[in-house]
N, C-alpha and C positions, 0 to 999 in steps of 0.2 A: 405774782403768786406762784407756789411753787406748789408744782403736781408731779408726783413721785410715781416713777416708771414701773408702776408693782405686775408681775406675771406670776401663773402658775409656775411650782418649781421644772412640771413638765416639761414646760413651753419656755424654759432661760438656756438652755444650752442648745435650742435651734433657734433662738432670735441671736445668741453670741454667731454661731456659725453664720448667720448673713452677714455680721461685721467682717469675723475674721472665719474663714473657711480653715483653715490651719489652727486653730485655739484647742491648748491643751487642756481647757478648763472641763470636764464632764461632769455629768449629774455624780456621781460619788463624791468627788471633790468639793461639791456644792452641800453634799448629803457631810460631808464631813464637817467641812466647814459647821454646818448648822449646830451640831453636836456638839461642834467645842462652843460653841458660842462665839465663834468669831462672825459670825452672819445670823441677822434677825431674819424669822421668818416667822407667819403671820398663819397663823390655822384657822380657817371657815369652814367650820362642816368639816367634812373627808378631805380639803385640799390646803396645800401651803401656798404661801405665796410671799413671794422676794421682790424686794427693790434690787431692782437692777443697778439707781444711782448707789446705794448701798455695797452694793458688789465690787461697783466698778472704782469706788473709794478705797475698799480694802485690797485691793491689786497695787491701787498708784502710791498708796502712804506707804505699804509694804516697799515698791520697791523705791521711791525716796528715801526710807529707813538707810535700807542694803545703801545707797549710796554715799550715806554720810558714815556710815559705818568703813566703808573702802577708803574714804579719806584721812582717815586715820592714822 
């Protein structure tokens, strides 16, 4: 069964920083992200809330894209 890693949008760019302490990901990027619509996020009350597996999908497709595009 699959349970989906959802966090406050507060609380995603200091669970990223325990992965990687060097991640150039920050909440604006995140805040961008949302805006264009390349990332779902979920409004309860006053807060948002992100999948994390979400997140971490639109980094690795993005950069397999760039990859196949270099092979060109």
């Amino acid at each position: 069964m699959y349970i989906p890693k959802i966090r406050k949008k507060m609380n995603v760019v200091p669970e990223l920083k325990e992965l990687d302490k060097d991640t150039a990901i920050t909440e604006w990027l995140i805040e961008k992200l949302i805006k264009t619509g390349e990332l779902t996020a979920i409004k309860y009350g006053n807060a948002l809330f992100i999948n994390l597996d979400e997140l971490f999908d639109f980094f690795t497709i993005k950069e397999k894209k760039n990859e196949k595009d270099d092979n060109r």
